[in-house]
N, C-alpha and C positions, 0 to 999 in steps of 0.2 A: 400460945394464943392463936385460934384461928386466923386465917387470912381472909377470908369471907367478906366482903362489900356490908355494910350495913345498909338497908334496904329502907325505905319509909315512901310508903303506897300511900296514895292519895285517891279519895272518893270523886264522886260526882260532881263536877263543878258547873255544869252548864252556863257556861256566857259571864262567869264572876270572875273577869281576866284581875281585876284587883285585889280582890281576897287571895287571888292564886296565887298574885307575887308577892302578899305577903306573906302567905304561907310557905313559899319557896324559901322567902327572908328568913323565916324563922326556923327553918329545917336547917340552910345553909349553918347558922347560927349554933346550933342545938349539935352541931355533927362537927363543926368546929372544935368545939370545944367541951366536946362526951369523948369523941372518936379518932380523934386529930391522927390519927398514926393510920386508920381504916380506909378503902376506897367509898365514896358516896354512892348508891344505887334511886333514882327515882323511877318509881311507877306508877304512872297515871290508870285508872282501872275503866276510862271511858266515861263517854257524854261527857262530853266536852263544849256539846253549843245545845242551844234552844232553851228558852224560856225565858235567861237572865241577857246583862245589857250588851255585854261585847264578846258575843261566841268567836265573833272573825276575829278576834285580838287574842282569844285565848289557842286557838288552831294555831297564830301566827306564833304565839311564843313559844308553843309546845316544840313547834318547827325549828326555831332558833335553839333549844336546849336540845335537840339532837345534831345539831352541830358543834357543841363542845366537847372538849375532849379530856377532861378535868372529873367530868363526872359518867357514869351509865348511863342511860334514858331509857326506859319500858314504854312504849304509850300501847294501850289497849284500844281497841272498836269497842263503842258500846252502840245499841240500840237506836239512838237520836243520830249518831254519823252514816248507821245504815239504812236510815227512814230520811237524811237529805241525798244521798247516795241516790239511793231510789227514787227518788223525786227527779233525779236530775239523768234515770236509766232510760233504757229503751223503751220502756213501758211509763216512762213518767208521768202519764195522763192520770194514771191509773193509783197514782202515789203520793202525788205534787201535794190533793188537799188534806190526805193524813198528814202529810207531814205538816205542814203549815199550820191547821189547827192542833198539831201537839207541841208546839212551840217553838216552828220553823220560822215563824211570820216575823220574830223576836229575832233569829239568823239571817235572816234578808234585809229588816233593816240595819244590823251593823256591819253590812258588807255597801250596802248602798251609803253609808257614812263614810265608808272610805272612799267613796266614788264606783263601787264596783255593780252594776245590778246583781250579777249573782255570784255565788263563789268561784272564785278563778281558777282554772283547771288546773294550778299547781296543788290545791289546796284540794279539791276531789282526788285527783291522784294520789294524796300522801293520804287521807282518809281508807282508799281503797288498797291500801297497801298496808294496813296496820293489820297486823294480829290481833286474834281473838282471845289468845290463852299464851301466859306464860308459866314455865315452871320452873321450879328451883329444885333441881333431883335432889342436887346434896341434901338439902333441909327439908326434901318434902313438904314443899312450900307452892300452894297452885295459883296464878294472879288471875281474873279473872271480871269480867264485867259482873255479868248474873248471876253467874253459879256451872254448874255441872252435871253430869249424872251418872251417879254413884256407881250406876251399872256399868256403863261403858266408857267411865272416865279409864285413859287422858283423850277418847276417840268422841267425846258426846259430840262434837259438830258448832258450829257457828253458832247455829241457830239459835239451842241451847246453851250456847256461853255467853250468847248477846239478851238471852227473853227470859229465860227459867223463873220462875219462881213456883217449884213445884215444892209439896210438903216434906217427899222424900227428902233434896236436896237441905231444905231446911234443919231436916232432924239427924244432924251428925249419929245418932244412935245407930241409925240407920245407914249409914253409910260400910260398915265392913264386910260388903258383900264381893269386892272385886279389886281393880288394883286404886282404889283411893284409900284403901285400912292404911293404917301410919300416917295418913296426909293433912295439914292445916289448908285451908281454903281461904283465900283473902278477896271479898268482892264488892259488889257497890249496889246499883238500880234498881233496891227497894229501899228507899224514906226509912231510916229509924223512927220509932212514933214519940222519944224524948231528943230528938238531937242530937246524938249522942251514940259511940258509936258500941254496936251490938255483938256480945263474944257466946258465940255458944259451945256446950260438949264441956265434959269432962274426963281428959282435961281440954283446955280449949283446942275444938278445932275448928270455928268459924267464926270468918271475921265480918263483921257488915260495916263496911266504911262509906256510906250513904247516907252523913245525917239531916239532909236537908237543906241543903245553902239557898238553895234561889226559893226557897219557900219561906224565909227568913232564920232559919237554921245555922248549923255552924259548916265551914271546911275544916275537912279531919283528914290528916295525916297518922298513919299508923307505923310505928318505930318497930321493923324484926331486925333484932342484933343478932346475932350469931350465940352467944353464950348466955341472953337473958333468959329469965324464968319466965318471966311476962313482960307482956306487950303495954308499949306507953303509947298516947298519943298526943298529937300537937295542934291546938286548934286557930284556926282564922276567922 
């Protein structure tokens, strides 16, 4: 039997601190009692705030789950943590109303609910400090906000692991031009158009776990075990 963490990535949650700890509930639950002999692996794949109602409660708990020592913790930068980032950079004038009209304005007021006007520099700090891209050599396994590119993957850059959604990266066909041939891709920050979370390539090697929570959609957890054939998921 491998010894391998059983892994279960989680989409897009922006500000849905409630569905996330019930989806947490029901991973913990599900890993229990599939895996009970396994280590637990979670990776959050980014955007984590704007839009929905307590992005400052979802940062905080993310924060709290990398201080346990029971389980792994992944958390990913996606796109909406590097557009409050930027709001709050050197150039912020320049950034502050993107970001607020993309659903920053929803992040300020659940930081002012705590009493805070803006997010408090422990919480910029731990944002600017996350990674953009994980991988999993053993499994050829890549986590990833938006995607990649196929050309110059595992080097495509920030930019690109936080915005992509280009056709190449879409069409796994297209992918075995360089070192991502062999590789599954696990990502989020495109909306699935049924909820629902989206596997492309045959055999599968992309995973879209984005299916829309704060648009009234589901949160999706994706279960990679070590020795399954396919991938289950878990929804909130």
């Amino acid at each position: 039997m491998s010894h391998q963490p059983v892994t279960y990535a989680i989409g897009d949650i922006h500000g849905e601190r409630t569905r996330l700890e019930d989806l947490h509930a029901k991973i913990f639950d599900h890993h229990r009692e599939t895996f009970p002999q396994r280590e637990l692996k979670l990776v959050h794949l980014g955007d984590y705030i704007d839009r929905g109602p307590d992005s400052a409660g979802v940062i905080a708990l993310l924060m709290e789950l990398e201080e346990r020592t029971d389980i792994e913790v992944v958390n990913l930068r996606g796109n909406h943590e590097q557009m409050m980032l930027d709001a709050y950079g050197e150039e912020a004038r320049d950034f502050r109303m993107h970001w607020l009209t993309n659903g920053g304005d929803a992040t300020l007021e659940s930081y002012i609910r705590r009493g805070d006007e803006d997010p408090p520099p422990s919480h910029l700090r731990w944002v600017r400090d996350l990674p953009t891209l994980h991988l999993d050599n053993d499994r050829k396994i890549a986590f990833v906000h938006a995607g990649v590119d196929p050309k110059t993957f595992p080097h495509s850059g920030e930019q690109i692991h936080m915005w992509t959604r280009s056709n190449r990266f879409f069409d796994p066909g297209r992918w075995d031009v360089g070192e991502l041939k062999g590789w599954q891709v696990v990502h989020g920050h495109t909306p699935t158009k049924d909820s629902r979370p989206l596997v492309a390539g045959s055999p599968p090697r992309r995973f879209n776990l984005d299916t829309g929570a704060v648009y009234g959609g589901l949160l999706t957890a994706g279960i990679f075990a070590p020795e399954a054939e396919t991938v289950d998921f878990i929804y909130s």
